[in-house]
N, C-alpha and C positions, 0 to 999 in steps of 0.2 A: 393265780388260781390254785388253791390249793387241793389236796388229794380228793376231799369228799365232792366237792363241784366239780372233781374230775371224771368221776366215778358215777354223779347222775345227768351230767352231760352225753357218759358213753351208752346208760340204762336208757337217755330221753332217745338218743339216736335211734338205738334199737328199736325201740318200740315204735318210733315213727319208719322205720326201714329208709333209713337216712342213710346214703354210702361213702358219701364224701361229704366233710365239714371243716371249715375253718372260720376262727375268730380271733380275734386282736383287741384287746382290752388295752392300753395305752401303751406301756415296752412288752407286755407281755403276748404270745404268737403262738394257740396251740389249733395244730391242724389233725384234721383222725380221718383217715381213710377205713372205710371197709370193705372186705371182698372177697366172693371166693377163691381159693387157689387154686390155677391152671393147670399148675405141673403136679410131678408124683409127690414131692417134697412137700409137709406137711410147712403150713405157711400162718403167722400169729394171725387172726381174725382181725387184729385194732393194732397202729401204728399211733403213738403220741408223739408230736414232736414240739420241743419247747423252743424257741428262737431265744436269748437273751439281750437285750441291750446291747450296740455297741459301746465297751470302755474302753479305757487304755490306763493300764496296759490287761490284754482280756483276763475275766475271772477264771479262776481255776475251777468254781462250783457256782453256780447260780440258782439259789433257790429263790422264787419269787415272796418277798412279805406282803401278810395279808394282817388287814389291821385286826381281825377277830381270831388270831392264832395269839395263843396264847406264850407270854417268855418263858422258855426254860427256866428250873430253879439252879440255881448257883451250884457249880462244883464241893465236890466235897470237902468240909472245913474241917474235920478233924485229924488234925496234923502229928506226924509220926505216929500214928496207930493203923495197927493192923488191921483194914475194913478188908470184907471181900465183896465184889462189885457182882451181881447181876445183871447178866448181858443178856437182852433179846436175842431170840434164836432166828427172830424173824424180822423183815418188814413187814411194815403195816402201821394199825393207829391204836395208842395205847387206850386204856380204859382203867381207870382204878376203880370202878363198882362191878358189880355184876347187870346193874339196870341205870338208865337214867333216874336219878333222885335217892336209889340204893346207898347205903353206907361204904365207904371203901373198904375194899377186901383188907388191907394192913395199912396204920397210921403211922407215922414215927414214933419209937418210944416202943412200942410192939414186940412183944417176944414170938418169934417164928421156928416153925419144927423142920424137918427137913421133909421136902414136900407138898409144903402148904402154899395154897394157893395164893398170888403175891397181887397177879393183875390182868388182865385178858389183854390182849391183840390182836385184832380185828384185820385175817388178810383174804380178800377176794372173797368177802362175805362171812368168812368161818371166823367163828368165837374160839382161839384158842388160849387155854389158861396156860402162865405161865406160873411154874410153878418154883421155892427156893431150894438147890441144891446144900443147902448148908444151915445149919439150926442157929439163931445169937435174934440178937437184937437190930429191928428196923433204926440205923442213923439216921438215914438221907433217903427223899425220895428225886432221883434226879432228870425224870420228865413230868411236863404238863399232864393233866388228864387230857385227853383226845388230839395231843400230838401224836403226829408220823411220827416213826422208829425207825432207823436201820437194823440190820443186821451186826451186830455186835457191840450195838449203843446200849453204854451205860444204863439200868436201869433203877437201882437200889446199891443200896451202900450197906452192908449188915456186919454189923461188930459180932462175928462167932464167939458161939459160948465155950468156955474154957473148962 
C-alpha cells in the first residue's frame, strides 16, 4: 500500500466516522485506530501500523512494492566531478510540475539561479516548493515524479557554475 492509498483510506475513514480499521492485502497488515484522548497528554489522532512478512533473517527496512510506483532513476554517473546534491528538507511525495500535465519546473541540461524553483513536495496536503541553494547546471534528476521522499534524499545533482 503505498503513501497516497494511505492517505485516502485515513480521508474514507474519517468521513465515514470509522474508529477502528484493519486490512490485509496478501503480506501486507495495515491496522488505524482512532480516538479521542483520555488523558491530559495530547495523543496522535491515527496510529498506522505495517506488519511486514515474516523472513529470515528479518529485514532491516521493509517498504512494500507496488507495481504502479515508479523506479528511481539511477545514481549519479558523472564520476570525479564536483556535483552538489539537493536534498529534501522534507518527507512527502515529490512532484516535478506544478499541475498534473504542466511542463516540469527544471529538465536536465537546465541552467538554474540560486533560488529557483526545482520541484514541489506534497506533505500532509501542503504544496511546498523546494527551491536550489546553489546556481550551475541540472545533471541528474534522482527521483521519480510522485515518488515518496525522505528527509535528506537525494534529490538533484547540479554541476555549480564556476
Amino acid at each position: 500500500m503505498n503513501q497516497k492509498e494511505l492517505k485516502e483510506l485515513i480521508d474514507f475513514l474519517i468521513e465515514r466516522d470509522i474508529s477502528e480499521f484493519e486490512l490485509q492485502r496478501g503480506d501486507e497488515k495495515v491496522r488505524i485506530k482512532r480516538g479521542a484522548a483520555t488523558s491530559a497528554a495530547p495523543v496522535a489522532p491515527f496510529v498506522a501500523a505495517f506488519s511486514p512478512p515474516p523472513q529470515t533473517p528479518p529485514p532491516v527496512a521493509y517498504v512494500p512494492a507496488s507495481p504502479s510506483s515508479p523506479s528511481p532513476p539511477k545514481e549519479v554517473t558523472a564520476v570525479g566531478e564536483d556535483l552538489h546534491i539537493v536534498k529534501s528538507p522534507i518527507v512527502g511525495t515529490f512532484y516535478e510540475a506544478p499541475a498534473p500535465g504542466a511542463p516540469p519546473f527544471v529538465k536536465i541540461g537546465d541552467v538554474v539561479e540560486t533560488g529557483q524553483v526545482l520541484c514541489i513536495i506534497e506533505a500532509m496536503k501542503l504544496m511546498n516548493e523546494i527551491e536550489t541553494d546553489i546556481a550551475g547546471e541540472i545533471v541528474q534528476k534522482l527521483v521519480a515524479n510522485n515518488q515518496a521522499v525522505e528527509y535528506g534524499q537525494p534529490l538533484f545533482a547540479v554541476r555549480p557554475r564556476k
